[in-house]
N, C-alpha and C positions, 0 to 999 in steps of 0.2 A: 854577353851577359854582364849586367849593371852590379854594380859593388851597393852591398848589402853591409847593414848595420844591425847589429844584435846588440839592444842594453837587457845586461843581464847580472842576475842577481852574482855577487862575487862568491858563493860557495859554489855554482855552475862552471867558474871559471875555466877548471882544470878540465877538466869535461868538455867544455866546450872546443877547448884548445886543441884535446886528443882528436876532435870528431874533425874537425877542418882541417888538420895533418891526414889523418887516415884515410878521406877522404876528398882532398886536393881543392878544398874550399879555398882557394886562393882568392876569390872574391872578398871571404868574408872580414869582416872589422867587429871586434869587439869592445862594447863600453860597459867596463863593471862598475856596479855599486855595492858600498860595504856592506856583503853580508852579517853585520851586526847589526843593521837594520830591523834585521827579523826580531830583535826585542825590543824595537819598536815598530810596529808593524802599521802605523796610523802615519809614518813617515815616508812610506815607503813612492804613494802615487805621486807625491808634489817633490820627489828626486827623480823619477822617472818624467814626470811635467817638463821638469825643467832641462832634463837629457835631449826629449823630444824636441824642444825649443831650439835647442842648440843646433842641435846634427840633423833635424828629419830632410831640411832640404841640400844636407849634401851628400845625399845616398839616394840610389833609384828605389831601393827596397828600408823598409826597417822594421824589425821582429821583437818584442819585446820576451828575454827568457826569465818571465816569472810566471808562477801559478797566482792564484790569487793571494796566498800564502798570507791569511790573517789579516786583509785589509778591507773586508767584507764587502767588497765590491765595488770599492772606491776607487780601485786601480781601473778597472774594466768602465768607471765612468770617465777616467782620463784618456784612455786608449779610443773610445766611441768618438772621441770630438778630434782625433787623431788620425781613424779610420785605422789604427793598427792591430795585432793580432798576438796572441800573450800564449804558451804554454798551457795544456789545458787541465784542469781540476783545483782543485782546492789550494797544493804545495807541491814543491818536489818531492817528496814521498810518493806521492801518487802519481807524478810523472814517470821516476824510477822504476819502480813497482809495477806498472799499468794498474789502471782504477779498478779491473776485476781483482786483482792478488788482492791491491792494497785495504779492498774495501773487504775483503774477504778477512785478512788480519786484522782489523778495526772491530769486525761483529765477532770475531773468534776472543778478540778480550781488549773489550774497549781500553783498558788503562794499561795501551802499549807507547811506551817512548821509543821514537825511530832517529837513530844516527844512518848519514850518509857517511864516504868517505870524508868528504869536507869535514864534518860534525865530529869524528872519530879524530880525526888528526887535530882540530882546533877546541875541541872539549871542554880544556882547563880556561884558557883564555871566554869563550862563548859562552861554557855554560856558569864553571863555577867562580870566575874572575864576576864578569859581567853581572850575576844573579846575585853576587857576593854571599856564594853558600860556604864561603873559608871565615869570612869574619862576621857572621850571623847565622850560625850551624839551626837554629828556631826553623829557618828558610826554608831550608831542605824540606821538613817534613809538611809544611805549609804548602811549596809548589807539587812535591812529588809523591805525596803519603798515597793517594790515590791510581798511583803506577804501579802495575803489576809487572812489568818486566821490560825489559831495551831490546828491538828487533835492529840490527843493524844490517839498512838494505847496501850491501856492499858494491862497487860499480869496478873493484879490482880486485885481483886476489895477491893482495899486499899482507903477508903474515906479520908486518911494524901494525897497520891498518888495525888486522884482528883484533892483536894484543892492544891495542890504544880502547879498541870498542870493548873489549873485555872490563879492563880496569877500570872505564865509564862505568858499565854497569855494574862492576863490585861497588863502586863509589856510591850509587845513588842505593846500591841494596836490592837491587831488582835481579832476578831471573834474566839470563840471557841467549837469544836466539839469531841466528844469521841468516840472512837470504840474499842469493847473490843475485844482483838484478845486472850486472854489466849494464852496457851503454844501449843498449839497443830500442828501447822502449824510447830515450830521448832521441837520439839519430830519426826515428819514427817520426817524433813532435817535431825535429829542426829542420827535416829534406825537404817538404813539400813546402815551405816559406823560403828555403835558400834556392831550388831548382826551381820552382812554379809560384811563385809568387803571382797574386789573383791579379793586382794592378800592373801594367807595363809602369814607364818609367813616367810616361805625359803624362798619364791621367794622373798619378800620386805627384805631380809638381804641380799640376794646373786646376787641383781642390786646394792648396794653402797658397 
């Protein structure tokens, strides 16, 4: 079996790391990119572009782990001229989650904000450093006035974890709700690209 390349968004990081330990993915190689990204999310395919540049031809396989997550379909036009294959839905939310739950939370009240693990531990920094809701308090009520509560889809049951997603959501004023998604939904998205990969090793050398 050919050595396999994941770029993948850096809040999948830990995640991805647990899933190729637990799982004896010795093959696999991970390239993250800064999940701070995601607040810019029009940045996201032309870092990914130039990942695939680098690394595609020194790996038999390469998996890219993002959703489309806010680049409206810009990524999925880089990935086509690539022949590669992304994570499937909108975000990680909906990966987490599977797209029945998640979509099922979305029409149960649309103005829900979703923390992962990653998102609960890096909060301060991602949301309210970043959105600069400490030195322009106006902010807050501009991004989030329209949220009705914080779902955080949990992937551990880390009681530091809880309490960090708790205190997000005392912060932003929302109602707060927990759903434990564990890894399983993603292990789902990553097995059939890391064991079965569509192209052998020639063909994905002998298209670039």
């Amino acid at each position: 079996m050919g050595a396999t390349l994941i770029i993948a968004c850096g809040a999948l990081a830990r995640e991805i790391d647990a899933l190729k330990r637990a799982n004896g993915w010795d093959q696999l190689q991970v390239q993250c990119i800064d999940a701070a990204l995601h607040n810019r999310p029009e940045a996201i395919p032309a870092r990914v572009d130039a990942l695939l540049e680098k690394h595609f031809h020194q790996y038999d396989r390469v998996f890219v782990a993002y959703a489309d997550c806010g680049t409206g379909g810009a990524l999925d036009k880089v990935l086509a001229r690539w022949d590669v294959s992304r994570l499937p839905g909108a975000h990680c939310y909906e990966v987490f989650a599977t797209s029945a739950v998640f979509h099922a939370l979305a029409e149960a009240e649309p103005g829900t904000f979703y923390l992962t693990d990653f998102l609960a531990r890096h909060f301060d920094r991602l949301v309210i450093d970043e959105l600069k809701l400490d030195t322009h308090p106006v902010l807050q009520d501009m991004l989030f006035g329209h949220y009705q509560r914080v779902v955080y889809l949990a992937q551990t049951d880390d009681a530091t974890l809880l309490a960090k997603a708790q205190k997000a959501a005392d912060r932003l004023g929302l109602a707060f709700e927990v759903l434990d998604t564990g890894l399983t939904a993603l292990q789902a998205a990553l097995a059939p690209q890391i064991l079965h990969f569509d192209h052998d090793s020639e063909a994905h050398h002998a298209t670039h």
